[in-house]
C-alpha positions in Angstrom: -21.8 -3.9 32.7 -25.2 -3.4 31.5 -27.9 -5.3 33.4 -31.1 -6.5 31.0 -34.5 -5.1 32.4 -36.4 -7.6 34.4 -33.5 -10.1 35.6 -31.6 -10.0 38.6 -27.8 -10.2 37.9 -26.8 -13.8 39.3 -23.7 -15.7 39.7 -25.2 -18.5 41.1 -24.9 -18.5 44.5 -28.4 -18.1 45.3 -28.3 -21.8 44.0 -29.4 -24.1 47.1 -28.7 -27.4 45.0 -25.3 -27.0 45.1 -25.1 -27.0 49.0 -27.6 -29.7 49.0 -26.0 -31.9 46.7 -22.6 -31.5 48.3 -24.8 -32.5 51.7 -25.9 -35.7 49.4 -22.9 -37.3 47.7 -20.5 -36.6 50.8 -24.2 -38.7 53.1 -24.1 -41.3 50.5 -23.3 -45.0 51.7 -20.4 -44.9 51.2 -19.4 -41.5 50.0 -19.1 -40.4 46.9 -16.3 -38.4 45.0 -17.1 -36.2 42.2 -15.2 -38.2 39.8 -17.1 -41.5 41.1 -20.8 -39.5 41.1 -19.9 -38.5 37.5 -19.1 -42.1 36.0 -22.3 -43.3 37.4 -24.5 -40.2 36.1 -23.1 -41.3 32.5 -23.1 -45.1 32.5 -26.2 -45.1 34.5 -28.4 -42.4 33.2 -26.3 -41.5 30.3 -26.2 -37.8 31.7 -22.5 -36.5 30.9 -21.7 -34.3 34.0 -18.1 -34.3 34.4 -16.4 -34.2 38.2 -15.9 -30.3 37.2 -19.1 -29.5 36.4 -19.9 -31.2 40.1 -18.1 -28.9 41.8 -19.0 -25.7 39.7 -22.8 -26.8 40.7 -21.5 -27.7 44.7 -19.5 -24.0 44.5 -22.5 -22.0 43.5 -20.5 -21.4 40.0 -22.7 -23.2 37.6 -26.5 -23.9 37.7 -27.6 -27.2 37.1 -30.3 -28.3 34.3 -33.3 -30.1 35.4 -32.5 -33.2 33.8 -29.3 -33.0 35.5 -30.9 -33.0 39.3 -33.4 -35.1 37.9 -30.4 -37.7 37.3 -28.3 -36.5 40.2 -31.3 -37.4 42.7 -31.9 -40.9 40.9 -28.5 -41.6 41.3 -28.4 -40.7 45.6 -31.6 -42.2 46.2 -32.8 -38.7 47.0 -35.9 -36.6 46.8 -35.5 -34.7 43.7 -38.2 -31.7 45.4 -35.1 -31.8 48.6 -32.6 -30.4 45.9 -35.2 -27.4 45.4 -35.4 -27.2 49.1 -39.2 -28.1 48.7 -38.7 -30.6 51.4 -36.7 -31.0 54.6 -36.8 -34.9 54.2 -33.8 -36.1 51.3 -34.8 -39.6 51.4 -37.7 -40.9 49.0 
């Protein structure tokens, strides 16, 4: 496989939002499933990120957009900056 000049070949698990968000649906009051967190990210914040894509993102398979954590963190009451590991404190 040939490896484009300038980029680090990635498969995602360098990816701390996926631990981190894991950390937050699982701390949530009460807990949430993936399938639960999904429904609310689209009826809520009409961000279509199915229970799959979840667990790609919590697996370190799949990245997630910005507008995605940007949703994800609205939807947990959490620090959007904590998902980037910006902050040690989750909670706004």
């Amino acid at each position: 496989m040939e490896r484009k000049r300038g980029r680090q070949e990635d498969d995602g698990r360098r990816n701390i939002i996926g631990t981190r968000l894991r950390e937050a649906r699982l701390g949530a009051a009460p807990p949430l499933s993936m399938a639960t967190l999904s429904r609310r990210l689209l009826l809520e914040y009409n961000v279509d990120l199915s229970a799959n894509a979840i667990a790609k993102i919590e697996h370190g398979t799949r990245y997630a957009n910005d507008y995605e954590v940007a949703a994800v963190a609205r939807a947990l009451n959490i620090r959007g900056d904590w998902f980037l590991g910006l902050t040690e404190h989750p909670q706004p």
